[in-house]
C-alpha positions in Angstrom: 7.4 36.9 -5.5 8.5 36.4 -9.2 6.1 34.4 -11.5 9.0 31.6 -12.0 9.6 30.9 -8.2 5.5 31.3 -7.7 4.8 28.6 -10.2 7.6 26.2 -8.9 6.1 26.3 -5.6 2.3 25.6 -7.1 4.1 22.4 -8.8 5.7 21.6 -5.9 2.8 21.8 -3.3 0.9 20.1 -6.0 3.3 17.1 -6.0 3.1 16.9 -2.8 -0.7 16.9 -2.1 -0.2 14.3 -4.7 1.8 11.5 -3.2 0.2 11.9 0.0 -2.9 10.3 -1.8 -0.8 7.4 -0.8 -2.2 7.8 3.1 -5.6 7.9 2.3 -7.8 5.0 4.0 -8.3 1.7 2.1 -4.7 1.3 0.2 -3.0 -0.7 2.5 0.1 1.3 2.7 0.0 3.4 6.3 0.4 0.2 8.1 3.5 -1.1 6.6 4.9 2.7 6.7 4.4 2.8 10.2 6.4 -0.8 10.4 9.1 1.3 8.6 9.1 4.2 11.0 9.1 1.8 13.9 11.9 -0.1 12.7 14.0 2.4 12.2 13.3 4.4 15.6 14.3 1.4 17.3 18.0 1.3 15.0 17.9 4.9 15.7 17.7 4.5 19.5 20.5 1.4 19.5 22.6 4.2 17.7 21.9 7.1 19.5 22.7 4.9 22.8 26.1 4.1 20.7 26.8 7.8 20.4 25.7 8.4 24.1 28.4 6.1 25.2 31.1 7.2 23.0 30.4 10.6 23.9 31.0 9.7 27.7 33.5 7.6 28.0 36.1 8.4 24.8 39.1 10.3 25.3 39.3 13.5 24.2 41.0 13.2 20.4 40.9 15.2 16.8 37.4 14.0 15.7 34.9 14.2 19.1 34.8 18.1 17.9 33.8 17.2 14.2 31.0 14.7 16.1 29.8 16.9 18.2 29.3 19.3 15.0 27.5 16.8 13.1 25.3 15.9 15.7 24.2 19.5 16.1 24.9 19.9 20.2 25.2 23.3 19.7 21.3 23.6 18.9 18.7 22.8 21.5 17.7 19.5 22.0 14.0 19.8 20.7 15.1 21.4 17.4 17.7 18.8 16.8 15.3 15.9 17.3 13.0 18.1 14.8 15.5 18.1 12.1 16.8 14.7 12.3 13.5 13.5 12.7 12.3 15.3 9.9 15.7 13.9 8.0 15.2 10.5 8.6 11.7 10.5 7.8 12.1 12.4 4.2 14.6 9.7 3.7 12.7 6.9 4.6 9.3 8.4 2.2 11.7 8.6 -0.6 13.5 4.9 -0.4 9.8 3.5 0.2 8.9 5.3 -2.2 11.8 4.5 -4.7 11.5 0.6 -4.1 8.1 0.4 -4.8 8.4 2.3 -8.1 11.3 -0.2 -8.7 9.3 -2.9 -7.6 5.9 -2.3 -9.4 6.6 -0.7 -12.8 7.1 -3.8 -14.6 3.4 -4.4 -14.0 1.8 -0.7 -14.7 0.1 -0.3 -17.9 1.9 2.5 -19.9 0.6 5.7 -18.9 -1.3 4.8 -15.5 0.4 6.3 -12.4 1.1 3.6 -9.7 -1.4 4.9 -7.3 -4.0 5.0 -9.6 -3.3 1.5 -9.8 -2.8 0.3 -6.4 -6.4 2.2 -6.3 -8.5 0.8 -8.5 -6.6 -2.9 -7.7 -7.7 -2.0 -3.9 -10.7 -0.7 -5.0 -11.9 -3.7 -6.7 -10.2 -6.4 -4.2 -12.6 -5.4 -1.8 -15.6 -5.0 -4.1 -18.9 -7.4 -3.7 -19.1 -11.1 -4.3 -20.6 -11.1 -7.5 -22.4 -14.1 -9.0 -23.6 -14.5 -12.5 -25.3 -17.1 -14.3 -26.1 -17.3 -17.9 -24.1 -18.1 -21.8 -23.1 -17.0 -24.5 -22.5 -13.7 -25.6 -24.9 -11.8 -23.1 -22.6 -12.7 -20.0 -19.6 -12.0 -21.2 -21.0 -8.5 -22.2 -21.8 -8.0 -18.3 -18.7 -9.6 -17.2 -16.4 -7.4 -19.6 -18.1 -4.3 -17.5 -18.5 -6.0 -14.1 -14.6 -6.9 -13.6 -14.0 -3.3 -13.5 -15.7 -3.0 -10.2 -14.6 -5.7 -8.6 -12.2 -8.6 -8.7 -14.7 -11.0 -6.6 -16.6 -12.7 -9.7 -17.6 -15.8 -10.5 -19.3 -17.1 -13.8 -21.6 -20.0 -13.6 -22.0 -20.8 -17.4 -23.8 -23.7 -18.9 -22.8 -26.9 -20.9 -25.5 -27.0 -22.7 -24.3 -25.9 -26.2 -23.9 -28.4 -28.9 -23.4 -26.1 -31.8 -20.6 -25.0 -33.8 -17.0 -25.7 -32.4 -18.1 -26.8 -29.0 -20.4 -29.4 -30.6 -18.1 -30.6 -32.7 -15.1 -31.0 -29.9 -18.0 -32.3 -27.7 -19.4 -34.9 -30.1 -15.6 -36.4 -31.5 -13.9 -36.1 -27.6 -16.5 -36.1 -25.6 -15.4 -32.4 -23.5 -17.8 -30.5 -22.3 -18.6 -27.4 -24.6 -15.9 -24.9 -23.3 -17.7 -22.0 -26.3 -19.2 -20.5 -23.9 -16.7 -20.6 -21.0 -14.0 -19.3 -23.4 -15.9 -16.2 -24.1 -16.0 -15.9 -20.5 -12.6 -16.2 -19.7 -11.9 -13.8 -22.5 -13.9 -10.6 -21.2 -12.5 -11.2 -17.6 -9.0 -11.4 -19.0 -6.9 -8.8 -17.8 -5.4 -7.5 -20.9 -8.4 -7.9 -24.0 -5.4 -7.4 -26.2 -3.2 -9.4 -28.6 -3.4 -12.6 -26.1 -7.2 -12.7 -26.1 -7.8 -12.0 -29.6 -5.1 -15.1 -30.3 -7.3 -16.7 -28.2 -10.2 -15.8 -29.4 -9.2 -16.9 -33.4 -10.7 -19.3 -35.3 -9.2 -21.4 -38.1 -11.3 -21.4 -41.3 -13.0 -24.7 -41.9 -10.4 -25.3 -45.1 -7.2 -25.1 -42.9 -8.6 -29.0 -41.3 -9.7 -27.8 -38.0 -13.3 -27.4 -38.8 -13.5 -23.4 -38.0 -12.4 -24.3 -34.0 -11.1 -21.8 -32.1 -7.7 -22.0 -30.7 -9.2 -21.4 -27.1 -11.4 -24.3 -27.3 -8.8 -26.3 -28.8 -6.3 -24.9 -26.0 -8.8 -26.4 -23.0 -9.7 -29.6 -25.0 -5.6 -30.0 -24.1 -5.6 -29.1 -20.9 -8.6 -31.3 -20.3 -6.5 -34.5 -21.3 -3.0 -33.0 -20.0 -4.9 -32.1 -16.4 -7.4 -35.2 -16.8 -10.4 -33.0 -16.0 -12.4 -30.3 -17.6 -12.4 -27.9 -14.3 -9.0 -27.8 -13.8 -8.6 -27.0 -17.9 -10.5 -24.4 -17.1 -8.7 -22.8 -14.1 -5.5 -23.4 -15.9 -7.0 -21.3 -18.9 -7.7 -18.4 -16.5 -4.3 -17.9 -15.2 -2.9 -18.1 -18.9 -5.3 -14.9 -19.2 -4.8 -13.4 -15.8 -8.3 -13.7 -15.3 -10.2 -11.5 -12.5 -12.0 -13.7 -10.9 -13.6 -17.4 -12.0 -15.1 -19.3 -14.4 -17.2 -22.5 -13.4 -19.5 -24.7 -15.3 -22.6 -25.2 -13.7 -22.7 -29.0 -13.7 -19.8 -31.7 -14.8 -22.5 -34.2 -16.4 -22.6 -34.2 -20.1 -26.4 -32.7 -20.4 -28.5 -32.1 -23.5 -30.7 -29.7 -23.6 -34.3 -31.0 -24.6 -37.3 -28.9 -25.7 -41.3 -28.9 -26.4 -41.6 -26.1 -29.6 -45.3 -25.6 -30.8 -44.4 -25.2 -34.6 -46.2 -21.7 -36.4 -49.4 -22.2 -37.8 -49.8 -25.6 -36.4 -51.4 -27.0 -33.0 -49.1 -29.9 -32.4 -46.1 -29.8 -30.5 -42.7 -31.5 -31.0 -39.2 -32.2 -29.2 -36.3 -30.8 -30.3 -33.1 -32.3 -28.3 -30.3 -30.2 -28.7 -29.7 -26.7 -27.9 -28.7 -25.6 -31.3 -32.1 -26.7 -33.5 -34.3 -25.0 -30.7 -33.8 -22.0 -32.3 -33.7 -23.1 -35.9 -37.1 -24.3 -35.6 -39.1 -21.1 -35.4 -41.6 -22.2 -32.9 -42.9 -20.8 -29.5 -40.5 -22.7 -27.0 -43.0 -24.0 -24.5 -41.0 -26.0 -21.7 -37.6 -26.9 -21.9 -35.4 -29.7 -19.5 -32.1 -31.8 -19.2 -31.2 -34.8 -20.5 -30.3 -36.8 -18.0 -32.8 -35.3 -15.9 -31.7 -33.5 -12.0 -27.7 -33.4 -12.9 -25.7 -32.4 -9.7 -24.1 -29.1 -9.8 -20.6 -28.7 -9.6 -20.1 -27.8 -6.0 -17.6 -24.8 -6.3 -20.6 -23.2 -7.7 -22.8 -23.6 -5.2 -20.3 -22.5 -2.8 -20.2 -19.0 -4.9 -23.8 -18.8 -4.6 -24.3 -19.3 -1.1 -21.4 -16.8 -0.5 -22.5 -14.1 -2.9 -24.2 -10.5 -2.3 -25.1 -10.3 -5.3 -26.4 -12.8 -7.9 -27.3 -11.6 -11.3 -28.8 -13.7 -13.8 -29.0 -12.8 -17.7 -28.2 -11.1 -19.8 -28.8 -13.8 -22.6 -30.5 -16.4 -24.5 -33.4 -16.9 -22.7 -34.3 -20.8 -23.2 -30.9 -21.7 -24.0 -28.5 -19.8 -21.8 -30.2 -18.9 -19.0 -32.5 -22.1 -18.3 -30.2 -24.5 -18.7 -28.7 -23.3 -15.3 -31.7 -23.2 -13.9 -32.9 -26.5 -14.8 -29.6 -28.2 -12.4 -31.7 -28.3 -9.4 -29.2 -27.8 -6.9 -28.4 -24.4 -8.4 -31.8 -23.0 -8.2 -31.8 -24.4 -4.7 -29.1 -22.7 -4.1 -30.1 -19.5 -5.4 -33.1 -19.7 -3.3 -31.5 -20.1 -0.1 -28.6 -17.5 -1.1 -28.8 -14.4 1.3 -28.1 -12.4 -1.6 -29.5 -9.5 -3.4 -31.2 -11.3 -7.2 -31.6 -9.2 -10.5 -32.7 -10.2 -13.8 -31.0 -8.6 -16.8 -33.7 -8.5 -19.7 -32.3 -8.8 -22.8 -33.1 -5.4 -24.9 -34.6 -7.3 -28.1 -36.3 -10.5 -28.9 -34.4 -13.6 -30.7 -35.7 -15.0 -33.6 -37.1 -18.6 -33.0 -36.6 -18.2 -29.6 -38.1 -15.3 -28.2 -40.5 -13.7 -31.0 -42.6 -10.9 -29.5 -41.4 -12.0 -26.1 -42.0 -8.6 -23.5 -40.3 -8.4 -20.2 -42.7 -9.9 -18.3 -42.7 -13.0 -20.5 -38.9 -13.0 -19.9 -39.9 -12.5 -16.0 -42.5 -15.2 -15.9 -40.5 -17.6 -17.9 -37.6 -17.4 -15.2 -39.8 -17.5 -12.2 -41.5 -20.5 -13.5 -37.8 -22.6 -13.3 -37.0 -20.5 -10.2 -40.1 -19.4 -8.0 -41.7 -16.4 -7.6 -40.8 -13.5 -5.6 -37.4 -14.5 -5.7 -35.9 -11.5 -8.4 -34.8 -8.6 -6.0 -35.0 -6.0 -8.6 -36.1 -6.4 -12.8 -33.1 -4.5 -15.0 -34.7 -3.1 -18.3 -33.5 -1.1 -21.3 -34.9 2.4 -21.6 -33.5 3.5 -24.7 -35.2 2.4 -27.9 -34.0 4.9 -30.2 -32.0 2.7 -32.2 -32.7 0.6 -35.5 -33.4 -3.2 -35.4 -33.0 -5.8 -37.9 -36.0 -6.4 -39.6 -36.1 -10.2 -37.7 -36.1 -8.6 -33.8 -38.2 -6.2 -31.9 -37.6 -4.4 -28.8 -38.4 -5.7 -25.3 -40.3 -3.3 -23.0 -41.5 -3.6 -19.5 -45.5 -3.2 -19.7 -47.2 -0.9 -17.1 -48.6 -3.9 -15.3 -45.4 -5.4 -14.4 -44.5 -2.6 -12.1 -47.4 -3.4 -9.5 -45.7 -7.0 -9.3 -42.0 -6.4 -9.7 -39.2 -3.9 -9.1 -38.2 -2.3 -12.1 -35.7 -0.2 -13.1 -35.5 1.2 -16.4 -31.8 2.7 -17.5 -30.0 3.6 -21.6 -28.1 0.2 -21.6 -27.7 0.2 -25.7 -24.8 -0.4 -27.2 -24.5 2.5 -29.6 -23.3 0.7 -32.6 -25.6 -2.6 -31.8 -28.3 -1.0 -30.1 -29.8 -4.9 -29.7 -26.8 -5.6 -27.3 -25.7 -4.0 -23.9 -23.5 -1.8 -23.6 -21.1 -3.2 -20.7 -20.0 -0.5 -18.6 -23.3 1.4 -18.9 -25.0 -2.1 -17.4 -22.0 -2.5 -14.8 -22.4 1.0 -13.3 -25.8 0.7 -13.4 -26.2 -2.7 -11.4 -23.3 -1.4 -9.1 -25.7 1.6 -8.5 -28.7 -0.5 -7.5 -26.9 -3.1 -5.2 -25.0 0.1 -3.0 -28.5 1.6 -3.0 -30.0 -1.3 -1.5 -27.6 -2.6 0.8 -24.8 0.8 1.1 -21.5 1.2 0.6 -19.8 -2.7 2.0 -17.7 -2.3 5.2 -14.4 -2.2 4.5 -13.0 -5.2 4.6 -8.8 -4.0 5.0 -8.5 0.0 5.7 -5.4 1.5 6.0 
């Protein structure tokens, strides 16, 4: 065989072991072909029955020979119903498969073939009910990595903050911080592009808006347009085609509150406010909410009790992580949740907050808010190649805390920050652990 007609062949069989990727299990597309195909047999029975009677009880004229022709009588009657069969169902592949084309290519991202994306989508639709809990920049770092695994997330993020923007907007209007729940809604966003980074921008403190960001000032708006603060938020989220949620964990307008044991001195003092904790270069010795036992916000709750998998941290450790913690209903919750738990330890300490801290402090500090022997498996850096600033040290796992706690021990630096995670190496891993412990999920929608 020439080497032209050899190769078409290759690119043809190739094409075609291709597109029937589109029948493999999980996609959601063999069912509705197989309403196709049994639509059309039935028109092509009410047709044939048409022919049938035509052919029996029309008088003999000019065209009966030309429709006897087409319909192939003068082959047997197995091979015809091979060929039209074979026909019909070519054609009906290629309209089905014309019309979605048609149908989905306004929404492809340039470049991606449309059954890579109907796989990942699929992929992800039926992925784990992930829960995670924490602030600032640490969860949207895991989030950012976590929605491409699965579309099923939810953010429970605290309203603690009353620093910078958010503390300005919460002190002159009386929101609750949305900082923290923009940066959120941010790394879930489905396109990190020009939208988010408009979202993300802040005016400089000349241009009178005091250095807010257009995000926060965009939920402060919904909040009065919408008349409440959760529905700004869920608003927000479909603006930025957000995969999956974004939830406060309490309504009530809490303050974060604080006992710091000052360096070189005995005494302790109270800090109120969750921006001076830090600032005050102390060792943070207990920290609570002001007012005291707020109720969580109940959608939360419901995430929690409903989750496989609830992950708390990365983050601040006394002022992003805690302060969910400290809503008692949450922890509650937490406790009663069916769920697998891990703990992401940050990979280096925080000035004032966390000085010297190992992972076992981190460990101990969460248990003594949540209970012991509730953390399912302990996530810690193993890569400490990278330089530090001169104010942070790294965060290790001491031998000891083995014989008490599972830990795993992974590279999760960020190459250029090696202090931060990077997110899809801590995604994949943390999918790793939860399919080793509990297998792959039953799917939920095959074929």
């Amino acid at each position: 065989m020439p080497i032209k007609h050899r190769n078409g062949l290759v690119r043809l069989w190739s094409t075609v072991r291709s597109e029937m990727r589109w029948l493999l299990p999980g996609l959601g597309v063999k069912r509705w072909i197989a309403v196709i195909l049994a639509g059309t047999t039935l028109i092509g029975i009410g047709f044939a029955i048409l022919i049938l009677d035509v052919y029996r009880t029309a008088p003999e004229t000019w065209w009966l020979p030309i429709l006897s022709t087409l319909s192939l009588r003068f082959l047997d009657r197995t091979l015809r119903a091979v060929v039209f069969g074979g026909l019909g169902l070519a054609l009906i592949l290629l309209g089905t498969w014309g019309l979605n084309r048609a149908l989905i290519t306004p929404f492809l991202h340039p470049g991606k073939p449309i059954l890579d994306t109907v796989t990942s989508f699929r992929r992800r639709e039926k992925g784990p009910r992930v829960v995670a809990l924490g602030g600032g920049t640490g969860l949207a770092t895991l989030l950012r990595g976590l929605k491409a695994q699965t579309n099923n997330l939810t953010a429970i993020v605290t309203v603690a903050d009353d620093g910078g923007s958010s503390g300005e907007l919460r002190r002159h209007i009386g929101i609750l911080p949305p900082g923290d729940i923009r940066n959120c809604l941010t790394a879930l966003s489905s396109d990190e592009a020009l939208l988010t980074q408009v979202f993300q921008y802040r005016f400089a403190s000349g241009a009178g808006l005091n250095g807010h960001t257009l995000g926060n000032l965009l939920i402060t708006a919904l909040t009065d347009i919408t008349g409440s603060f959760e529905e700004a938020v869920a608003e927000t989220g479909r603006v930025l085609a957000v995969k999956g949620q974004v939830m406060p964990s309490t309504l009530h307008d809490v303050r974060l509150v604080a006992d710091v044991q000052l360096p070189d001195q005995s005494k302790e003092v109270v800090i109120k406010g969750e921006s001076r904790i830090s600032q005050m270069g102390g060792r943070v010795n207990r920290v609570w909410l002001e007012p005291n036992n707020p109720l969580a916000f109940p959608p939360a709750l419901q995430a929690i009790l409903n989750a496989d998998l609830i992950i708390i941290g990365p983050g601040s450790l006394y002022t992003s992580i805690l302060p969910n913690l400290l809503v008692p209903d949450l922890a509650d919750a937490i406790r009663a949740s069916r769920a697998l738990k891990f703990y992401i330890c940050n990979l280096a300490s925080q000035p004032g907050e966390t000085d010297h801290y190992t992972c076992g402090d981190h460990v101990k500090t969460v248990e003594k808010y949540l209970g012991e022997g509730i953390l399912d498996t302990v996530v810690c850096n193993g890569n400490f190649e990278g330089e530090l600033p001169e104010t942070v040290n790294w965060i290790q796992p001491e031998p000891e805390l083995n014989q008490s706690h599972p830990i795993y021990q992974a590279d999760l630096a960020n190459k250029e920050n090696p202090w931060r995670h990077d997110s899809n190496k801590l995604a994949q891993v943390i999918m790793d652990l939860f399919y080793e412990r509990t297998g792959p999920l039953a799917s939920r929608d095959e074929g």
